[in-house]
N, C-alpha and C positions, 0 to 999 in steps of 0.2 A: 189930673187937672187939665181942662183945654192949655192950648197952647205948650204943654210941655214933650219935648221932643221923645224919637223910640228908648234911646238912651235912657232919659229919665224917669220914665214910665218903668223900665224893664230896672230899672236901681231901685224905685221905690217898692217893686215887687217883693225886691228881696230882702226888703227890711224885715217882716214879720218873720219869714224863715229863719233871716240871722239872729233875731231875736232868740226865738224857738231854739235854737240849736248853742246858744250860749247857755240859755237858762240849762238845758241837756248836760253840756258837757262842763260847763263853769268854768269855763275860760279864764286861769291868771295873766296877769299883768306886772310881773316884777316891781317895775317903775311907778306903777300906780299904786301898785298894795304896799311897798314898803317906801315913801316919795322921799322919806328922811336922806337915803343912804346914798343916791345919785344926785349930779350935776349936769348942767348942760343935756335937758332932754331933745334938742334937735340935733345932738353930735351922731354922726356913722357909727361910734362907737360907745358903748355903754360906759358911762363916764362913773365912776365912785365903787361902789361898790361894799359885800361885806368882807368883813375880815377870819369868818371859815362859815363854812356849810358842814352841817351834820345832819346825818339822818340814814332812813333805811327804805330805801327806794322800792317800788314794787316790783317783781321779778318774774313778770306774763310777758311772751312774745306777744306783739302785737297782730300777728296773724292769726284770722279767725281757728279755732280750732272743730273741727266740724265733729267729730265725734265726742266731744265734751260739748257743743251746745245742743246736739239733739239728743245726748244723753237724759236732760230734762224734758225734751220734749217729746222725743217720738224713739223711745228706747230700739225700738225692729232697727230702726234705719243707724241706728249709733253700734250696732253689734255685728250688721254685715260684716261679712268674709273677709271682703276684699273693696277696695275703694275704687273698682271699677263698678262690684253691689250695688254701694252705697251712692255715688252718682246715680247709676240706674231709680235709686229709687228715688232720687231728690227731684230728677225729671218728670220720675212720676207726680210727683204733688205741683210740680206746677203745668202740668198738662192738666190737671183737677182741679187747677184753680184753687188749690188748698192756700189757706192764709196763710198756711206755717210754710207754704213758699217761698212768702211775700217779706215774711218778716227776715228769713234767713237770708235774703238779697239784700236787704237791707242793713243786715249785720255786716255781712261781707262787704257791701260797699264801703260802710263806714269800716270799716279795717284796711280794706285796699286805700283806702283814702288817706288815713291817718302816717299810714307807712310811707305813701307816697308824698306826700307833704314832710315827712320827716328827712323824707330822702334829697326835698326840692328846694326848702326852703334855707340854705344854706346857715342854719343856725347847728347844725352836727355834722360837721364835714368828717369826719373819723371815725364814727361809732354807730351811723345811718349804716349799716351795710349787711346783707342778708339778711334772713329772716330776722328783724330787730326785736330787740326784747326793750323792755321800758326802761329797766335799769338802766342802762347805757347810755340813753337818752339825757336821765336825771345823771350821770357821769359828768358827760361833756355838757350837760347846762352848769352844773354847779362850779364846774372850775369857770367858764363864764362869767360869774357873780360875783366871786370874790377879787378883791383888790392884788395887783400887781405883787405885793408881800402875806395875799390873803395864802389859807390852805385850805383844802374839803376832807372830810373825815367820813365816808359813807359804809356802810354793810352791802354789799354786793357778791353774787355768787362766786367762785373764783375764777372765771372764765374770762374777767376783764381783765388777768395777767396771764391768759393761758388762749384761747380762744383764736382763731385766725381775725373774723368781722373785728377784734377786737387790738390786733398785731399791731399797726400802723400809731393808734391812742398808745397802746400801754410803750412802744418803741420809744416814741418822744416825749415819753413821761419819764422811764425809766433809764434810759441811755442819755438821758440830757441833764442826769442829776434833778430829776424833781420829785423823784421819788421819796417821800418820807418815812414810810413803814407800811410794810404788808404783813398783814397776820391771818394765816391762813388756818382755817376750822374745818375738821372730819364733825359734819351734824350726828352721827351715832343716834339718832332718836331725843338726845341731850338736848338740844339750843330750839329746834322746832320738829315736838313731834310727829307734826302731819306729814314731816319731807322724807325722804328716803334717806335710808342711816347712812350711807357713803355720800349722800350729795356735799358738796364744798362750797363753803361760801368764805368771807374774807371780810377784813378791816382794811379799807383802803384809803391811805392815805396821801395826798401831792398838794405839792404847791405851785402856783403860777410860776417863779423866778426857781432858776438851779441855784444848790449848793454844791460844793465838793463836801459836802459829808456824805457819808453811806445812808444807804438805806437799812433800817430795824426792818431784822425778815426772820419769822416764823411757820415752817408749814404743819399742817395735821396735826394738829392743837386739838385737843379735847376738852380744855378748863381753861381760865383766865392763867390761873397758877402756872402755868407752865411756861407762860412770859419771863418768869422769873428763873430758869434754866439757862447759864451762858452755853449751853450746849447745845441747845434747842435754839434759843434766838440769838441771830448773828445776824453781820453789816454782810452787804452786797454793796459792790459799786458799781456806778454805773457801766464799764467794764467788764462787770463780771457776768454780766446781763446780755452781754453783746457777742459775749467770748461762748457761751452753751449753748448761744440760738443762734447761730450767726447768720440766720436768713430772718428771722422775724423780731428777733430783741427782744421776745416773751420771756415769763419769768419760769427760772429751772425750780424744780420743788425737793430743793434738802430737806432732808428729816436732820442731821446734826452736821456740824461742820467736817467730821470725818468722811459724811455720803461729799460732800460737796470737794472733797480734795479730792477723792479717788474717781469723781467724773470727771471735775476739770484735769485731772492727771490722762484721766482714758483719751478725752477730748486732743489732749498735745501729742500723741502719738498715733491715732488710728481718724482718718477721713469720714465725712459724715456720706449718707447716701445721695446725697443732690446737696452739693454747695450752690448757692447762689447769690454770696456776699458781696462780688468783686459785679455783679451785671450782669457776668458770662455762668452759664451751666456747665459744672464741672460735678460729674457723674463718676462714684466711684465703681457702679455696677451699669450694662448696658441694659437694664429694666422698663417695661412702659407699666404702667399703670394704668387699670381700667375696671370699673365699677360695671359688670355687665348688664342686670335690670335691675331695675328701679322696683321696689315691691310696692311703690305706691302707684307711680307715675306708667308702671311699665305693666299693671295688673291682667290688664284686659287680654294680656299674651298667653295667662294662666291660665293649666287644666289642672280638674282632679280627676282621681283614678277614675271615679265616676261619671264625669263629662266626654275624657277622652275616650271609655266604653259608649255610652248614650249615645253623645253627639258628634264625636268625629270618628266612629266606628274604628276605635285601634285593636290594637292585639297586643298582650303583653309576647316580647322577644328576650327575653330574663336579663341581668344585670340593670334592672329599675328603669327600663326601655319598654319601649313601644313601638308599632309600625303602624302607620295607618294609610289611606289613598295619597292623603296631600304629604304624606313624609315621616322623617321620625321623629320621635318625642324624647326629650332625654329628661331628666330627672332634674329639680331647681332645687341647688342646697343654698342653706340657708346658716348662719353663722352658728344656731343652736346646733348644728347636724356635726361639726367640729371640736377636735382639739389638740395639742400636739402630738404631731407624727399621727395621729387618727382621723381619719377621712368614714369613720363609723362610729363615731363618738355617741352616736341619738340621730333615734324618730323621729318623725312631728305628729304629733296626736290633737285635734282640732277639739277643741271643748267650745260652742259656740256662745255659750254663758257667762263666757269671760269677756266679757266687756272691751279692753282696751288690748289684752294681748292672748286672744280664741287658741293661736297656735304654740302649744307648747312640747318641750324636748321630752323622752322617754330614753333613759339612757341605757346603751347598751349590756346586757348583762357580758361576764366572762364568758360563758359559756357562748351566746352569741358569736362572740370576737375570736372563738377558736373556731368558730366556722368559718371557713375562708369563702362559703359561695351565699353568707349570710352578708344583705345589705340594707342601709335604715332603710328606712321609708319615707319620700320626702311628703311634702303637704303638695307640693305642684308638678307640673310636668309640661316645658315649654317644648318650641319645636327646633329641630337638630338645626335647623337652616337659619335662626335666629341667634345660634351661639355665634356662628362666625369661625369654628375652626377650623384652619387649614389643613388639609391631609394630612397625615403622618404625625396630628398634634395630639399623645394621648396623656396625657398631665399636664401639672402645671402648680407653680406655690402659689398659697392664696394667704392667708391670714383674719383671724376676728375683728371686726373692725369696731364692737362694741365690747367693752373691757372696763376693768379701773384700778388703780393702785393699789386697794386694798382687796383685790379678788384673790383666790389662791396664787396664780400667776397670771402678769399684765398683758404681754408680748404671746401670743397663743398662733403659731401657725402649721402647717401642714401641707403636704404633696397629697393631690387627690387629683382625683381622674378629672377629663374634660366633660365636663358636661353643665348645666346652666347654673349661675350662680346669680343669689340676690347680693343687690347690694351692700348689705352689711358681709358679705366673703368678698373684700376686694384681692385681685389677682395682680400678681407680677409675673407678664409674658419676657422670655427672654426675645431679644431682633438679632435672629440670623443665627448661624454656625451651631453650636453644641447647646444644649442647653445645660447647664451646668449648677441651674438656681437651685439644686440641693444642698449646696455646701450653704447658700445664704439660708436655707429653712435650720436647718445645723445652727449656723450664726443666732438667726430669729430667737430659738429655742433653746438656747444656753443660758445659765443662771444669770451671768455678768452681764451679759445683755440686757436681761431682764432689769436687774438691775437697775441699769440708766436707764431703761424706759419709765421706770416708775420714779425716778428723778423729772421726766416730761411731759407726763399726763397729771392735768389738773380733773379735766371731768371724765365722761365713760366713755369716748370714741377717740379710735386712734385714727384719724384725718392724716392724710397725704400731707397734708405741712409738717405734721409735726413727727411723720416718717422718716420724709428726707433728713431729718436732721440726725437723725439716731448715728453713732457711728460704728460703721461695718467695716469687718478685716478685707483690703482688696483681693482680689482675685489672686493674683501673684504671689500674695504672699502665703494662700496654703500649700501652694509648691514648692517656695521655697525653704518651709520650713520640715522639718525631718524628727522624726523619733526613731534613733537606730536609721534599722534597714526601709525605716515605712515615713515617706511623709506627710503631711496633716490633713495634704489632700485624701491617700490611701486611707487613714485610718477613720476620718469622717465618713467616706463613702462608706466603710463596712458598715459600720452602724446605721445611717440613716438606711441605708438600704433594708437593712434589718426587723428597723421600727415598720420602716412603712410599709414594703412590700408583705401584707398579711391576709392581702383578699388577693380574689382572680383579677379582678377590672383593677387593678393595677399592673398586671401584666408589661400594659407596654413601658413602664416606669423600669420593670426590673432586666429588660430585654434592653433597654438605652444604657441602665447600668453594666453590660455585660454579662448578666447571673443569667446565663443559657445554659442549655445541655450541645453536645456534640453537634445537635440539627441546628441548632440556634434558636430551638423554642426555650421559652420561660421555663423556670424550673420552679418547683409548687415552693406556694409562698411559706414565707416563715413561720414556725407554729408560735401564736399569741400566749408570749408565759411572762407575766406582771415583775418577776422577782428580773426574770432575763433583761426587760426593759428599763427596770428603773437602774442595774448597774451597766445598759449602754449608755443611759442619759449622764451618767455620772462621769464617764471616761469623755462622752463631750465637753461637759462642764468643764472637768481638768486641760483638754486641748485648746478650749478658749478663754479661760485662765491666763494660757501662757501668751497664747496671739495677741493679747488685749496687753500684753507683759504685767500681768497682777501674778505673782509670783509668794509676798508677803503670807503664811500662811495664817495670820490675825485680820490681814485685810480678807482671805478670802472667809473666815468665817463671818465676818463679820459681816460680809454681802449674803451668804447664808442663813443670817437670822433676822434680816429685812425682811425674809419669808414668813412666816410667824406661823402660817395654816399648813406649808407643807413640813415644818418641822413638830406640831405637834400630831400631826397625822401618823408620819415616820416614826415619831416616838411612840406614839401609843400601839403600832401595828409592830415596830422591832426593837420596841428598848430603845432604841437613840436613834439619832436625826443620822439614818442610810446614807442620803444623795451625798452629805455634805465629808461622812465618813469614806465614803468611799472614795469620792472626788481628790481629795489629802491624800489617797493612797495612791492613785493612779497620777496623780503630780509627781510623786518621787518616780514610780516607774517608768513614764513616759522622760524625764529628766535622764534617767539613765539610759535612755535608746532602749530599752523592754514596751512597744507597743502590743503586745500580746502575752502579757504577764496576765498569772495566774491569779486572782487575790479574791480572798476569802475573810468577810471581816464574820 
């Protein structure tokens, strides 16, 4: 209309869009759509309110997922290798002016968009945080809604009591007494066929105002019925919340009140790995942590055998190397390539038909394993100069960073040689002097350990938060503790050195331990015998048994049958559960100062 200013021109442009984009997304209005329940609609703050919210919130991050939306549409580009491919080829279609460019910018926007408003708009100060998922969103709106004595009763995955994005929410829910019951679900195929039979989801319940009552806490629930088990479901208090995480206030996951006595018992006598309750970082190992590449972000660093022959003219130099003009190439392992005390655990065999996960593990036969100059085969091959390791660095512990409670074991780590790791192998470098992080792979790798990890994973990735919190025996103290003639330092070393050292390219691992000949070379590695390994694992078991001071011989079996897959394996291959027999024996022995008794079950 003449006369009206650029302002108002460029406002009434945007009427038909806002229009369009409401009808699009249908926009609620709380206030509007339910006007009974509120008072005072110009107040700062949402005045009335209901008195609970219930429901089952949808459970999609809100980040566009690129290979589920072009799965519908342009399968080639949703199957690429590698998500450097797959970019390559996305650029392709919009260099062609393909619509199905046009439209996936479009997606993307509106997803960038969605998250960034979630993140801006100051209606979810807590639960906005990384890659956001929707649930979370409907979390922190629904306690919103309800009245000062209202409560929400929502179905969400369990990650809103377990989760870092989700630390800060579930803290001052949980530790402020507003917790009112968590009842935590193993999906098993039971509750929603389409999900994955380990995923976890939860009944979660809080209210606006604290009580000093406890919280009703359940985990790994299969059935309603099992609510009705005082064994199974018991109070947490806020306290009790604060006392297992003491850096995030997330929730610990008991199976019965017995798991939950003998962690809070481990918890009062052994240090976690990174306190950071009091402000200050109090470290009870000198460790950095570091996620070397990125196998999304960091692609484009990637060769295959075939690229680095083709295009950068290497030469295979044996031990899963290369040389080429611009340098060397080491080998990228990858979490599947792992397992404990095994650094040749599996292949990568690329099936490119598989859709969402092309590279899969090939695991190594025995026979393999007795070859000591046999090595997997990774899928990539980054270059030496990108690892970053200092001279003289030839190992190093890493660990699986994708795991779950209910896997055979949670806690899976390993001493493997330096060379590139993706992201799901993160590493612990020791800074400076000896390195000594065998004794913590020993640690990692012990039953009781395990243990309480699976008291702190809710979903399938063990994150750096919820690492530090684990608790590990200090340095000091396996020296100063003794069997007989040998202390716990000696007796660990023998073993792990044992397990591990079984190829050549561990070499410089068993030359750091000392295992030399007169010249001071390596001495050939230990020959791979399954029965030999599984009664070293057991004699560790038994040593950190006692460091942990679990000594009760009802509690240790009893952390022995939290195991369920390695006892019926044990049993079906020897009659009875091995690790856990043997472990009972090598208690009394090691108690008597006999760290090199003979036992024969």
């Amino acid at each position: 209309m003449e006369g009206e200013g650029e302002d108002a021109q460029a406002f009434r442009a945007l009427i038909p869009r806002a229009r369009r984009l409401a009808d699009e997304e249908r926009f609620l209005h709380w206030q509007v759509a339910f006007p009974g329940f509120w008072r005072d609609w110009r107040s700062a703050e949402r005045e009335g309110g209901f008195d609970a919210v219930i429901g089952n919130p949808p459970w999609d991050r809100m980040k566009l997922q690129q290979v589920e939306w072009f799965a519908a549409r342009r399968p080639e580009i949703a199957m690429a290798q590698r998500a450097a491919e797959r970019k390559r080829m996305i650029r392709a279609l919009e260099a062609a002016n393909d619509p199905l460019a046009a439209a996936f910018a479009e997606a993307s926007a509106r997803a960038l968009t969605a998250a960034r408003n979630a993140r801006e708009c100051g209606d979810y100060p807590l639960l906005a945080r990384g890659d956001i998922n929707l649930y979370s969103l409907f979390v922190e709106r629904a306690m919103s809604l309800v009245t000062p004595t209202g409560v929400i009763g929502l179905l969400t995955p369990s990650g809103i009591a377990s989760d870092k994005t989700a630390a800060p929410f579930f803290r001052s829910v949980a530790t402020a007494g507003r917790l009112r019951a968590l009842y935590d679900f193993e999906n098993k195929k039971v509750f929603f066929p389409a999900v994955h039979a380990s995923f976890k989801f939860c009944v979660f319940v809080a209210g606006r105002d604290s009580t000093s009552m406890p919280a009703s806490c359940a985990f790994y629930l299969h059935g309603m019925d099992e609510l009705e088990d005082h064994d199974r479901c018991f109070s947490l208090s806020a306290q009790d919340f604060s006392r297992v995480n003491p850096n995030t206030g997330t929730a610990p996951i008991f199976r019965t009140r017995r798991d939950a006595e003998l962690t809070t018992a481990i918890y009062e006598r052994v240090p976690v790995l990174v306190n950071r309750s009091s402000g200050e970082e109090v470290r009870a190992w000198p460790l950095k942590y570091e996620r070397m590449f990125d196998m999304t972000n960091d692609s484009d660093k990637f060769r295959t055998q075939r690229e680095l022959e083709d295009q950068e003219g290497a030469w295979p130099i044996g031990g899963n190397r290369f040389d080429s003009a611009q340098g060397e190439w080491l080998p990228l392992y990858e979490g599947k390539m792992v397992q404990a005390y095994d650094h040749r655990a599996a292949s990568i065999v690329v099936n490119p038909k598989n859709q969402h996960r092309p590279a899969q593990p090939v695991a190594a036969s025995v026979e393999q394993h007795q070859a000591p100059d046999w090595l997997p085969k990774p899928q990539f091959w980054v270059r030496a100069s990108d690892c970053g390791w200092p001279d003289g660095r030839g190992w190093v512990l890493g660990f699986k960073e994708i795991t779950a409670p209910t896997n055979i074991r949670t806690m899976i780590a390993a001493l493997l040689p330096a060379v590139g790791f993706g992201n799901k192998v993160p590493i612990l470098k020791t800074s400076g002097g000896e390195n000594d992080s065998w004794l913590l792979a020993a640690n990692f790798n012990s039953m009781v350990f395990d243990f309480v990890v699976r008291q702190k994973v809710q979903g399938q990735t063990l994150n750096l938060f919820i690492v530090e919190q684990f608790p590990v025996v200090p340095n000091a103290r396996f020296h100063d503790v003794r069997f007989g003639p040998k202390s716990a330092t000696e007796v660990i070393r023998e073993a792990v050195l044992e397990l591990t050292y079984t190829a050549h390219d561990m070499a410089p691992f068993a030359a750091d331990l000392g295992h030399v000949d007169d010249s001071g070379q390596p001495k050939p590695p230990f020959p791979w015998d399954e029965d030999r390994r599984l009664y070293l694992k057991a004699k560790l078991d038994a040593v950190f048994f006692l460091l942990y001071g679990i000594q009760n011989r009802d509690d240790i079996r009893h952390i022995y049958a939290s195991f369920p897959i390695v006892e019926r394996q044990e049993t079906a291959a020897y009659g009875h559960y091995r690790t856990r027999d043997l472990c009972l024996a090598w208690m009394n022995a090691l108690a008597a100062g006999r760290p090199d008794a003979d036992i024969r079950l």
